[in-house]
TISEPA-962859 format. One record per residue (C-alpha): residue number from 1; residue in one letter; x negated, y, z. Coordinates in steps of 0.001 Angstrom, whole numbers, plus 500000, padded with zeros to 6 digits. Each point is the difference from the previous one (the first is absolute). Example, Ala and Ser with C-alpha at 12.3 -4.5 7.8 and 13.67 -1.06 7.14 Angstrom:
- 1, A, 487700, 495500, 507800 .
- 2, S, 498630, 503440, 499340 .
% end
This chain:
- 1, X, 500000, 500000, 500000 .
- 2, X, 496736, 502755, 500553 .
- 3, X, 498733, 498732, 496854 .
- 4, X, 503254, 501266, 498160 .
- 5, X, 500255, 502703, 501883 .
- 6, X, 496503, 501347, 499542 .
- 7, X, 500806, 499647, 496113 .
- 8, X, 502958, 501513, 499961 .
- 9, X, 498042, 502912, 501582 .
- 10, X, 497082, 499840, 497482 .
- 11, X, 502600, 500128, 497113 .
- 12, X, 501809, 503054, 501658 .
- 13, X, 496760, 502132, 500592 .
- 14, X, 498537, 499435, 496422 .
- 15, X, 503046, 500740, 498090 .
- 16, X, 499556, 502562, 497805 .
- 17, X, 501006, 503373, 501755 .
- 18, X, 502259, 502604, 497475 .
- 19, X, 501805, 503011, 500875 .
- 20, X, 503371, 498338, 500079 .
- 21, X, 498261, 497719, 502833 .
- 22, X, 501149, 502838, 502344 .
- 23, X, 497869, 502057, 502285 .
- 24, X, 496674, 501084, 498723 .
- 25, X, 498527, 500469, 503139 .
- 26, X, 501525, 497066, 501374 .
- 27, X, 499123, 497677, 497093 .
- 28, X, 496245, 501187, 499810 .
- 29, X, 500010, 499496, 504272 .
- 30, X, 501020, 496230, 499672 .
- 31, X, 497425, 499673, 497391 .
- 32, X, 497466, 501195, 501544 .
- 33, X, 500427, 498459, 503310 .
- 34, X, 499718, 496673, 497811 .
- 35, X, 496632, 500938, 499315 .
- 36, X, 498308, 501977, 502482 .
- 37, X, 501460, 496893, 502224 .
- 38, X, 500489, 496934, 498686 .
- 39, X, 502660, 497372, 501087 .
- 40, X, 497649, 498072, 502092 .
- 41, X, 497021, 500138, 501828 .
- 42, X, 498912, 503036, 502326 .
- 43, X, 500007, 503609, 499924 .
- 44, X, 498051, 501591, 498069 .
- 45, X, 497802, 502552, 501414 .
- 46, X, 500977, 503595, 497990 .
- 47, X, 503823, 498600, 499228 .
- 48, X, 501804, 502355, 501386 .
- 49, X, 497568, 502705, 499495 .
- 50, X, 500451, 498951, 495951 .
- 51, X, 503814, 500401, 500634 .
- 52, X, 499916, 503231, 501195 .
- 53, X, 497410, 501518, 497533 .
- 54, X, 502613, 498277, 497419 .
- 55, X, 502746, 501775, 501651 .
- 56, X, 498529, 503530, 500199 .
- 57, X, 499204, 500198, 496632 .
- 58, X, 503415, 499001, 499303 .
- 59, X, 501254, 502563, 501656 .
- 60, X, 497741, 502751, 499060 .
- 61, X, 500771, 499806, 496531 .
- 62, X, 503590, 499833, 500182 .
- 63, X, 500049, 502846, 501947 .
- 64, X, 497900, 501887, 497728 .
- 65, X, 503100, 499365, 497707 .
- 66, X, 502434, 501205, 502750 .
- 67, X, 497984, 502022, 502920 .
- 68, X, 502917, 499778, 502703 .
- 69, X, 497086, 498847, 502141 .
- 70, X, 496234, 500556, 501155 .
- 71, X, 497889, 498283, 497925 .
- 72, X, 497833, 497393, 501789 .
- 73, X, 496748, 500926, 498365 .
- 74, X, 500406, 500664, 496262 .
- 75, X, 502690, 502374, 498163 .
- 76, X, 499412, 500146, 496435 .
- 77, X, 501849, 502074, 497455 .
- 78, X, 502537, 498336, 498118 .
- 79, X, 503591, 501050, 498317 .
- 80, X, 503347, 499118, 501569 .
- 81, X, 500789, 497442, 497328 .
- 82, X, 496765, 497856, 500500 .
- 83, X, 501063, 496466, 500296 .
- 84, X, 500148, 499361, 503927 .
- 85, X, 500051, 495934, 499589 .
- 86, X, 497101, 500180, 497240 .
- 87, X, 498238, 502564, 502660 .
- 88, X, 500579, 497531, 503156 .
- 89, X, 498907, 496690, 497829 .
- 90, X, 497122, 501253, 498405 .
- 91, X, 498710, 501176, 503350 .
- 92, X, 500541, 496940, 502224 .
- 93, X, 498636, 498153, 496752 .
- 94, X, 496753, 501706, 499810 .
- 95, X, 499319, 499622, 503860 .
- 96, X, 500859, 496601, 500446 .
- 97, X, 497294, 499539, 496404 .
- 98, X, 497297, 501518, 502061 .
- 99, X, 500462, 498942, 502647 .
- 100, X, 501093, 496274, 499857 .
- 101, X, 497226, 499413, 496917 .
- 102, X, 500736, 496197, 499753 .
- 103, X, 503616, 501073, 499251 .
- 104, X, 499483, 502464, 497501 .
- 105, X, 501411, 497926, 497157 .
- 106, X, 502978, 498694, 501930 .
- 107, X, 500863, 503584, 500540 .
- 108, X, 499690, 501526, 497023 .
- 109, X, 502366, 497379, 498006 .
- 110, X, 502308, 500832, 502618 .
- 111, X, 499333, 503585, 499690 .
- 112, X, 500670, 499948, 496303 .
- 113, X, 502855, 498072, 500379 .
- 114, X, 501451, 502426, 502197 .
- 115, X, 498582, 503295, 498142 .
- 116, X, 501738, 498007, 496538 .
- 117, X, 503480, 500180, 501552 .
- 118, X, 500333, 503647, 500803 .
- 119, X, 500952, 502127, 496497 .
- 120, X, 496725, 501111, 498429 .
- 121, X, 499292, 503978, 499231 .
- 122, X, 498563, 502733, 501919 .
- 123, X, 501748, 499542, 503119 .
- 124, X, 498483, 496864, 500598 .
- 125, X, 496106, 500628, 498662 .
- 126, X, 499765, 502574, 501938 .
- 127, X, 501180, 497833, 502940 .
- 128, X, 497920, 497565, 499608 .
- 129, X, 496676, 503162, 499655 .
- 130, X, 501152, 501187, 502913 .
- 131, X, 500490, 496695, 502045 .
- 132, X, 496615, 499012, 498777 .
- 133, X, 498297, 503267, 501483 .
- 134, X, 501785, 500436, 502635 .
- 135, X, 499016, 496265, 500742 .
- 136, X, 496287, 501021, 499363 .
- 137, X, 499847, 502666, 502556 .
- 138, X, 501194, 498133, 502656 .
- 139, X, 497464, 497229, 499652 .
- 140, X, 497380, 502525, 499488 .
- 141, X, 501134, 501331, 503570 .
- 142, X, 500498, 496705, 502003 .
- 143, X, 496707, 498015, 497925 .
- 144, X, 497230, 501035, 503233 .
- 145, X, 502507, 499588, 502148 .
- 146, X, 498145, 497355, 501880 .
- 147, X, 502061, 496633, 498808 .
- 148, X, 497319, 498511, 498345 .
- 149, X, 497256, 500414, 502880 .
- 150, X, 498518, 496829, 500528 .
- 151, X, 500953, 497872, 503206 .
- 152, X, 497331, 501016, 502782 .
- 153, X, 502152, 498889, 503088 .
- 154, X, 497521, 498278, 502441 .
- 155, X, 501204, 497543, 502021 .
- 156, X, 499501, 499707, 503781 .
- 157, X, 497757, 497358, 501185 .
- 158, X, 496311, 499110, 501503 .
- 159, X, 497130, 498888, 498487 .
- 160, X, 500065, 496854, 498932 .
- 161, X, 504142, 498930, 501263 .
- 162, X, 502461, 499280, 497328 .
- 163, X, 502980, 501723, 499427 .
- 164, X, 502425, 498982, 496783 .
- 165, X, 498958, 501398, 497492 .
- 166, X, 503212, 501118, 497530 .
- 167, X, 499407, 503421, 498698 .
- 168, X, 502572, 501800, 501799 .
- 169, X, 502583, 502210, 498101 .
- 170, X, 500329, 503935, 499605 .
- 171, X, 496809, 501607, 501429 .
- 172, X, 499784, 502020, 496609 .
- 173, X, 503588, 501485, 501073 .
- 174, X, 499071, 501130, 502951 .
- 175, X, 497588, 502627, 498468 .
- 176, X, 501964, 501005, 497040 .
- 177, X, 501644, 503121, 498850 .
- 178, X, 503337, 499932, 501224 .
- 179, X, 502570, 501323, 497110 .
- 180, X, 501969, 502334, 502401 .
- 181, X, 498206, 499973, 503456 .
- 182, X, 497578, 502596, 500803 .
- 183, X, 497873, 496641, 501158 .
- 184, X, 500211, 496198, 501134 .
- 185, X, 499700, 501114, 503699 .
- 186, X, 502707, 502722, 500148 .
- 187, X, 502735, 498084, 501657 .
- 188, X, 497843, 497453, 501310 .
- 189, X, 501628, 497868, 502905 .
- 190, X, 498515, 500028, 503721 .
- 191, X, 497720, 497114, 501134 .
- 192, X, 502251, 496439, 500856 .
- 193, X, 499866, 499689, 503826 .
- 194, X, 497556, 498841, 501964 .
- 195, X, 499457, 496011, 500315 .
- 196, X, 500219, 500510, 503530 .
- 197, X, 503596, 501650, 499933 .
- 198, X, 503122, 498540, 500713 .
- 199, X, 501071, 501037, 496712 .
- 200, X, 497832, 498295, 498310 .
- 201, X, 500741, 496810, 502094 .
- 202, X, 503765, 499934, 498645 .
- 203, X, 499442, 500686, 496294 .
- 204, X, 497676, 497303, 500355 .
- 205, X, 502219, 496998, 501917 .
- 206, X, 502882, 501424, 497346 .
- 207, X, 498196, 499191, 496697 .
- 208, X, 498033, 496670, 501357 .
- 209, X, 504006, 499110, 500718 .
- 210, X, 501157, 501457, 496816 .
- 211, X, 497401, 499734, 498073 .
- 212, X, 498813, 496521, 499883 .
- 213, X, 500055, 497878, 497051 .
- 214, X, 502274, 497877, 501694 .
- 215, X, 501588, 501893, 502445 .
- 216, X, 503182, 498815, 501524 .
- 217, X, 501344, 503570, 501136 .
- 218, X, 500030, 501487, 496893 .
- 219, X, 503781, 499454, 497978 .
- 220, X, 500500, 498522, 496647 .
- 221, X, 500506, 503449, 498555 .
- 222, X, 496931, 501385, 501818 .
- 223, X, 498036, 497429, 497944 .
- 224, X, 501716, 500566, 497083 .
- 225, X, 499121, 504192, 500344 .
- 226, X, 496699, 498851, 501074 .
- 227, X, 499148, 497955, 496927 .
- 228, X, 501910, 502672, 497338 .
- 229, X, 497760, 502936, 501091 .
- 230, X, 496717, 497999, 499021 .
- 231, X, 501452, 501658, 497015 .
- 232, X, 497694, 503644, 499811 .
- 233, X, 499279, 502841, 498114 .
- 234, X, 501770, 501287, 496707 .
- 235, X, 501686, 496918, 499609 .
- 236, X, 501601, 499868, 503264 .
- 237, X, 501173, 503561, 500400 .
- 238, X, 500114, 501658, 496358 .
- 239, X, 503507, 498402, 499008 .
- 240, X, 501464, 502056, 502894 .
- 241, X, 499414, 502983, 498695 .
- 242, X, 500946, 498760, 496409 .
- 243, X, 503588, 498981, 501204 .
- 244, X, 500673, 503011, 501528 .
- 245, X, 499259, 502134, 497010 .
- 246, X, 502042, 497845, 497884 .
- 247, X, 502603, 500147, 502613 .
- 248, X, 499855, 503713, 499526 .
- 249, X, 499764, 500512, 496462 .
- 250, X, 497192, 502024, 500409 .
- 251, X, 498856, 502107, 496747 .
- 252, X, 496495, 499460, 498517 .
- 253, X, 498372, 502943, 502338 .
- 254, X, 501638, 499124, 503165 .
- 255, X, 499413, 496681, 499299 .
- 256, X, 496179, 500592, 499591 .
- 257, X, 500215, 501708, 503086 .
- 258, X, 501491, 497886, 502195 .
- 259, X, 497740, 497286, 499214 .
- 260, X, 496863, 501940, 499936 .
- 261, X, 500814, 501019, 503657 .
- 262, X, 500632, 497054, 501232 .
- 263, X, 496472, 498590, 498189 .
- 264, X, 497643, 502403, 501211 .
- 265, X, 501189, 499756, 503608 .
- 266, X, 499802, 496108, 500005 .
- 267, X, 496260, 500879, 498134 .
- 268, X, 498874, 502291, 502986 .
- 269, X, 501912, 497951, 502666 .
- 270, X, 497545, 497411, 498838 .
- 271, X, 497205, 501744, 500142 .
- 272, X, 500970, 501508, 503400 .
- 273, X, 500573, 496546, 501511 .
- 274, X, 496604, 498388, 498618 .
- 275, X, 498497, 503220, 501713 .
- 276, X, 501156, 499100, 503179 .
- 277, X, 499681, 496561, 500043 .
- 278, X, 495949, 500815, 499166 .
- 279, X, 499682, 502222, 502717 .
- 280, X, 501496, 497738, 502601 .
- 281, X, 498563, 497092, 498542 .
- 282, X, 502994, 497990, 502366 .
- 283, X, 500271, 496092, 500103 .
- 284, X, 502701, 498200, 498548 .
- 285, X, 502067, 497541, 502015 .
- 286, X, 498183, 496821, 498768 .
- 287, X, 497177, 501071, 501663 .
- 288, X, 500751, 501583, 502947 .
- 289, X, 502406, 497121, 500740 .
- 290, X, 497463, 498022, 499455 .
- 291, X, 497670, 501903, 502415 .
- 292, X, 502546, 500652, 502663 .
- 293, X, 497575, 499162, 502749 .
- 294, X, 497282, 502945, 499170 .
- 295, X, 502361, 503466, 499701 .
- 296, X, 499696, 500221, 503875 .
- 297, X, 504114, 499880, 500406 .
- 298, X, 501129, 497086, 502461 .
- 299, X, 503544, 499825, 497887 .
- 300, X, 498470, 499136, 496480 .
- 301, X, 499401, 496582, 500368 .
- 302, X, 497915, 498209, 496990 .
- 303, X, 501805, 497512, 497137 .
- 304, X, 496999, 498274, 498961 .
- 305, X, 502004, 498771, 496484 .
- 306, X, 502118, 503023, 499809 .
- 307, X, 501017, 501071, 496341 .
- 308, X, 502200, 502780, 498424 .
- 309, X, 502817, 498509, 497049 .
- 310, X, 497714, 500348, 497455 .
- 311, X, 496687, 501502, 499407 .
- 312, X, 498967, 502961, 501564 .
- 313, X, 499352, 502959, 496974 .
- 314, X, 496135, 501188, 500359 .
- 315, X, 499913, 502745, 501306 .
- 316, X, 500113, 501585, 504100 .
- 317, X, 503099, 500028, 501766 .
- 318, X, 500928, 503660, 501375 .
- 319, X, 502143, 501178, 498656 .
- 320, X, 502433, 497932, 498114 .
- 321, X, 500071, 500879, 495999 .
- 322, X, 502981, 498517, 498954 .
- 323, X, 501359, 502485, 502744 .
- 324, X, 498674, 503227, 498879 .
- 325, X, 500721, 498960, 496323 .
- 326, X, 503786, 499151, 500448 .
- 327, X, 500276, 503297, 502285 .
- 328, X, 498475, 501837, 497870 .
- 329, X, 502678, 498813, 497164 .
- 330, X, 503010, 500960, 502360 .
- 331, X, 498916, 502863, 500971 .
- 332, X, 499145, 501345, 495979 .
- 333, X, 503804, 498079, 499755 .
- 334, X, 501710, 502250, 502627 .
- 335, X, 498440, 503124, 499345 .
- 336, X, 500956, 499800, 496265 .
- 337, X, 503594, 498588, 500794 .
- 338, X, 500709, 502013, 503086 .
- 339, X, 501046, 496678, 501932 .
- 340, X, 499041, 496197, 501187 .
- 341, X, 502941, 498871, 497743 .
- 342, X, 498944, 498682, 496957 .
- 343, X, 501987, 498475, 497060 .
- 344, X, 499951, 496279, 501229 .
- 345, X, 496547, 498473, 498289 .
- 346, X, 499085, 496223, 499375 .
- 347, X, 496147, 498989, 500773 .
- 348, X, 498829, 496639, 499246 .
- 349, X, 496358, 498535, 500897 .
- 350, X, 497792, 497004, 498143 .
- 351, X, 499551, 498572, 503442 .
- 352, X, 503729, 499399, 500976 .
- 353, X, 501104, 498314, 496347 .
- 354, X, 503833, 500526, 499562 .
- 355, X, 500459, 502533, 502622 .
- 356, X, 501335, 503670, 499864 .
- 357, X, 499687, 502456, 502542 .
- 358, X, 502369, 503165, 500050 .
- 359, X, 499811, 503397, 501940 .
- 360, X, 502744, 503089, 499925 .
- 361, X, 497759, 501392, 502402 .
- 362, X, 496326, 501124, 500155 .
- 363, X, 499855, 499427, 504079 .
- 364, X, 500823, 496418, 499629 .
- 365, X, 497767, 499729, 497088 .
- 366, X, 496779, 501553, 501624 .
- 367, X, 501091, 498402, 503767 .
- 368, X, 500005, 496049, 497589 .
- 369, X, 496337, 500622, 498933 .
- 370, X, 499190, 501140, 503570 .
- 371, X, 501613, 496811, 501453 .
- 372, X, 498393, 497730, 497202 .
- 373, X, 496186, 500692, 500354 .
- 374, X, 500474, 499489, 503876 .
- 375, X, 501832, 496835, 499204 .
- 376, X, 497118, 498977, 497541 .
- 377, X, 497431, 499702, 502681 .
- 378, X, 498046, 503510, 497614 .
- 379, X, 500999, 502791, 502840 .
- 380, X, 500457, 501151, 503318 .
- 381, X, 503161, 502105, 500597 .
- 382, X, 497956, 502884, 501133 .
- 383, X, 498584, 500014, 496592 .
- 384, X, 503082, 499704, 498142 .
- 385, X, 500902, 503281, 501978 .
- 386, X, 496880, 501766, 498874 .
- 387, X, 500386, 499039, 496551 .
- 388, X, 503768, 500990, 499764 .
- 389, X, 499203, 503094, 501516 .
- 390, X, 496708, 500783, 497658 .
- 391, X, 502299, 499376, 497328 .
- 392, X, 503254, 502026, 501183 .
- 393, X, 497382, 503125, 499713 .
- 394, X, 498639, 499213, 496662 .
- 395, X, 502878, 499397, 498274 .
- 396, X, 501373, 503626, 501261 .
- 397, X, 496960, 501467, 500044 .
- 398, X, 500221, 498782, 495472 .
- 399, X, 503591, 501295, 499270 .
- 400, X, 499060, 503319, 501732 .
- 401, X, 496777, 501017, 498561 .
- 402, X, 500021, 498165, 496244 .
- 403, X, 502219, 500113, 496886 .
- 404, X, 502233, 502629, 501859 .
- 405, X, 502622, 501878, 498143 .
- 406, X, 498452, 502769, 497845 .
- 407, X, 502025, 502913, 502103 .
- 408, X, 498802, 498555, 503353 .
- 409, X, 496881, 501367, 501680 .
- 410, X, 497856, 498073, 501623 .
- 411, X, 500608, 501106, 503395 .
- 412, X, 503897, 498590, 500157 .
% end
């Protein structure tokens, strides 16, 4: 039944795209997410940083079209009538070409394919100049932004001891150019308590309880949220967004707003989380569980054999990503929307085959990915916290200071 379903997928995301396909924005999203991430396998390191480049220099060029709003980086001039599909195509075309190389050819059939269904004249080669320099700019900005810096992290040990030796996932991040923040750092969280705490003697009992592989407290539907958010990145989140602007009937512009919001804060809640978790350098459950008997608190006591529901992602603990990242999404959400209510939306994940999750509501989405990464033996609740809180400031810190309606000044 996977098998089938993973085809079905395949055949769905390389279908030739057209303008009659719907959405332009929309269409060129799913697309890309189906190559800057594929169906399987882990995340890759600059996904969601690709997605948001993609998405800003959708948006820029559109709005060069139709300035209703701040431009993100790049206005360039361009007549009324300019083809806003052949504009937003041609742009997320030529980013994902440079910067996904080994898809280049995959994209551009699609990219003709979609460029051949819009009605040819000068409405729609001027689109596609100005999505194509538009597109330029932007990578020219973001190219020494830092996300292809070399992997220096240097793991903790003594002379001579082994430690395992994975290379461990996002150090890059933590250095990079955010696209909005004024730096990685800015809404950093506080240290996680001290070992010694009480504090940090309940989060711990909770998620060796919780947490374990086998655990006998957790519920059937605890496991099951568990085991769907193993599902991360744009391919986890991005088809919220996507069925809320469809819900909408968002034009073109708006459209390319919305979704370049949303982007860039999941991009710089990223980076912000990979930041902290650098700094604090904090240990994940598996091994403090596992070393119960040296943190100096009487009321962790050690599970020799203790392991989470699957395995533990490579990187420190503090604070919880998937947190800040799906905080960071409401929050963009509810400051473009104006409430927590959202058109009802159906998420599925490749690690709970046949099942469908829905949310009306962006607190009971955000508070399920909270409850899941505690319930998959990855994080403490104190770093859930953190993370949603990191994320609740990004997100509005995004929709206040980027892409803001032309008339608006920067101080609202």
């Amino acid at each position: 039944m996977l098998r089938r379903e993973w085809m079905l997928l395949a055949l769905l995301l390389t279908a030739p795209l057209s303008a009659a396909a719907g959405n332009v924005v929309i269409d060129w999203d799913e697309k890309a997410v189906s190559i800057v991430q594929p169906a399987t396998g882990p995340l890759p390191l600059l996904a969601v940083r690709n997605i948001a480049i993609l998405h800003v220099a959708m948006f820029d060029a559109v709005n060069s079209i139709e300035p209703r709003y701040k431009p993100y980086k790049v206005r360039l001039p361009a007549t009324p009538d300019t083809s806003k599909e052949a504009a937003a195509a041609a742009a997320a075309g030529a980013v994902l070409i440079k910067l996904v190389p080994d898809a280049a050819a995959d994209v551009q059939s699609t990219l003709t394919s979609y460029l051949a269904s819009l009605p040819d004249g000068e409405a729609k080669s001027q689109g596609i100049k100005l999505g194509e320099a538009v597109a330029a700019k932007i990578l020219e900005i973001r190219e020494k932004d830092g996300g292809s810096a070399a992997d220096a992290y240097r793991p903790r040990t003594k002379a001579g001891v082994y430690i395992p030796t994975p290379i461990t996932f996002g150090w890059q991040l933590a250095t990079m150019t955010p696209l909005a923040l004024a730096s990685p750092s800015q809404f950093r969280a506080k240290p996680p308590p001290p070992l010694k705490s009480a504090e940090w003697a309940m989060n711990y009992n909770e998620i060796k309880d919780l947490g374990a592989k086998n655990s006998t407290k957790r519920t059937a539907r605890q496991t099951e949220d568990a085991r769907f958010w193993l599902n991360v990145g744009p391919r986890a989140y991005n088809p919220l967004p996507r069925q809320i602007v469809t819900a909408k009937n968002m034009d073109v512009l708006d459209s390319a707003r919305f979704m370049a919001l949303f982007s860039v804060a999941a991009a710089d809640a990223l980076i912000a989380v990979m930041d902290a978790k650098y700094k604090y350098e904090f240990w994940r459950p598996i091994t403090a569980i596992r070393n119960g008997d040296i943190d100096g608190n009487p009321a962790t006591e050690r599970n020799a054999t203790w392991q989470p529901i699957d395995a533990t992602p490579m990187h420190p603990e503090y604070p919880c990503a998937h947190c800040i990242v799906s905080s960071s999404a409401s929050a963009v959400l509810e400051g473009l929307l104006g409430t927590d209510e959202i058109p009802e939306v159906s998420l599925t994940s490749p690690f709970v085959p046949g099942v469908t999750h829905h949310f009306t509501s962006l607190q009971a989405f955000g508070d399920e990915v909270v409850n899941a990464r505690i319930c998959a033996g990855f994080h403490y609740r104190f770093s859930t916290v953190a993370g949603r809180e990191m994320g609740q400031k990004i997100g509005t810190y995004v929709v206040k200071s980027v892409m803001q309606p032309a008339q608006t000044a920067m101080a609202d």
